[in-house]
Structures are given as structure tokens and as C-alpha cells.
N, C-alpha and C positions, 0 to 999 in steps of 0.2 A: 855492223849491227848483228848483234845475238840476238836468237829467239830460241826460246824455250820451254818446253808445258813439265809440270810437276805434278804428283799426285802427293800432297802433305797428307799422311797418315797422323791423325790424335788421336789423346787417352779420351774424347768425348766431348773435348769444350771446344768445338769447331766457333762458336760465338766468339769468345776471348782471339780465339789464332786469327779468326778472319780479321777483324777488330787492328790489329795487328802485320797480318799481311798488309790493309788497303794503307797504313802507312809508309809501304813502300813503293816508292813513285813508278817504280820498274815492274810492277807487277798487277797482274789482272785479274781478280779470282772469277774463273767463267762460273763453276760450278760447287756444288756438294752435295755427301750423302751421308746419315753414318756417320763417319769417323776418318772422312777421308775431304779434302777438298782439293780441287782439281784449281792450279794456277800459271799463267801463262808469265814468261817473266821475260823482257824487252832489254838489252842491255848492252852496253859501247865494245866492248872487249871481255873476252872468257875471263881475266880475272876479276871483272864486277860481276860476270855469270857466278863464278865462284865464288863470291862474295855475298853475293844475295842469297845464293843458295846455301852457305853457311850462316848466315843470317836470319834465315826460315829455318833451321835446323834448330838457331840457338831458343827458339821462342817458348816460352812455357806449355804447356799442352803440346808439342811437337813430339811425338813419337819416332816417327823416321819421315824421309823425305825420296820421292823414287824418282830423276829426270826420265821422263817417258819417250824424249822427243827436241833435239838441239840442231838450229843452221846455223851457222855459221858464216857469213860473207866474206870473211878472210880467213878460212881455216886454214889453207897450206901456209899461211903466213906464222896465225898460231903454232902452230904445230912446228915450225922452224922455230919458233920463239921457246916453247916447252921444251924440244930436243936441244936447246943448245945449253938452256940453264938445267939438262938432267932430269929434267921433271917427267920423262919419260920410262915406261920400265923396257927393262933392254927385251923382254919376252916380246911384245909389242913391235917392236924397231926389227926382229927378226923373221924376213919373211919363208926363212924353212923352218918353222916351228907350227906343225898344224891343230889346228884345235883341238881335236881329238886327243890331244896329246897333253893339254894345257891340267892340272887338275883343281878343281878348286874346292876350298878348305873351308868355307863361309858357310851361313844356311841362311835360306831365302825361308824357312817354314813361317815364319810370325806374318809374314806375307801372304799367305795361302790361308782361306779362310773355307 
């Protein structure tokens, strides 16, 4: 068992997405604010985690989607499972590479309000 909480960011039609989420049986919307709703998502194996969570990405009004928070009850198993089909980046798998070192190229700004 996966457990997961979300904060789905929209362009404002939190009605339409919510509407939308409660169709999905793995999922819980606790709350919302804004432009943001907050979803817990319950699910058998990471690649339904993934799947759902692609899933809420693809929905109309979805802007972005941030996992805030993931258990896992089999993750060294996952994680065996991901490393053996590559699905892993080798920076990850190497543990003399320190963060500080790591640099990253993305922007989190549209997230900062």
C-alpha cells in the first residue's frame, strides 16, 4: 500500500478539477484554497502512484501537481524494481556524489507566490 498527499495547483476552476479528482477511487480531496487543492491518494504499487498522479496532471484546469509526502510499504522492493528496469538516475544510486554538488537547472518560481 501507497499513500500519498498532493497539492494540485489550477488556473481557478478548483470546482471542474475537484469534480474530476472524486472520480478517482484512490483519492481523497481533504481540502482547498485558491487555486490549490490539497489530495491524499491511496494506491497498490508506485506505478498506480504514478499513474494517478499522471492522471491528475492530465485533467483540464490542472496547472501543476507537487507530491508533498509518499509511504511506501514496500519501497526497498520498489526501488529494486526501478533500479533493475533503469528507471533510476545513476546521480541517485551514487552515494559519493553530495548534494551540494548536485546543480539544478529547473525553476520552482511559478510556485512561490
Amino acid at each position: 500500500m501507497n499513500i500519498s498527499s498532493l497539492i494540485v495547483y489550477t488556473d481557478n476552476r478548483n470546482e471542474s478539477v475537484k469534480n474530476e479528482i472524486k472520480k478517482l477511487k484512490e483519492c481523497e480531496i481533504i481540502t482547498d484554497a485558491d487555486d490549490r487543492i490539497v489530495v491524499v491518494v491511496s494506491s497498490e504499487s508506485i506505478e498506480d502512484e504514478i499513474r494517478i498522479f499522471k492522471m491528475i496532471e492530465g485533467i483540464s484546469g490542472v496547472v501543476s501537481v507537487a507530491m508533498v509526502y509518499s509511504y511506501q510499504e514496500d519501497a526497498e522492493e520498489n526501488r529494486k524494481k526501478l533500479e533493475e528496469n533503469g528507471r533510476i538516475s545513476e546521480i541517485l544510486m551514487n552515494d559519493n556524489v553530495k548534494a551540494e554538488d548536485i546543480a539544478y537547472g529547473g525553476s520552482v518560481h511559478y510556485k512561490v507566490k
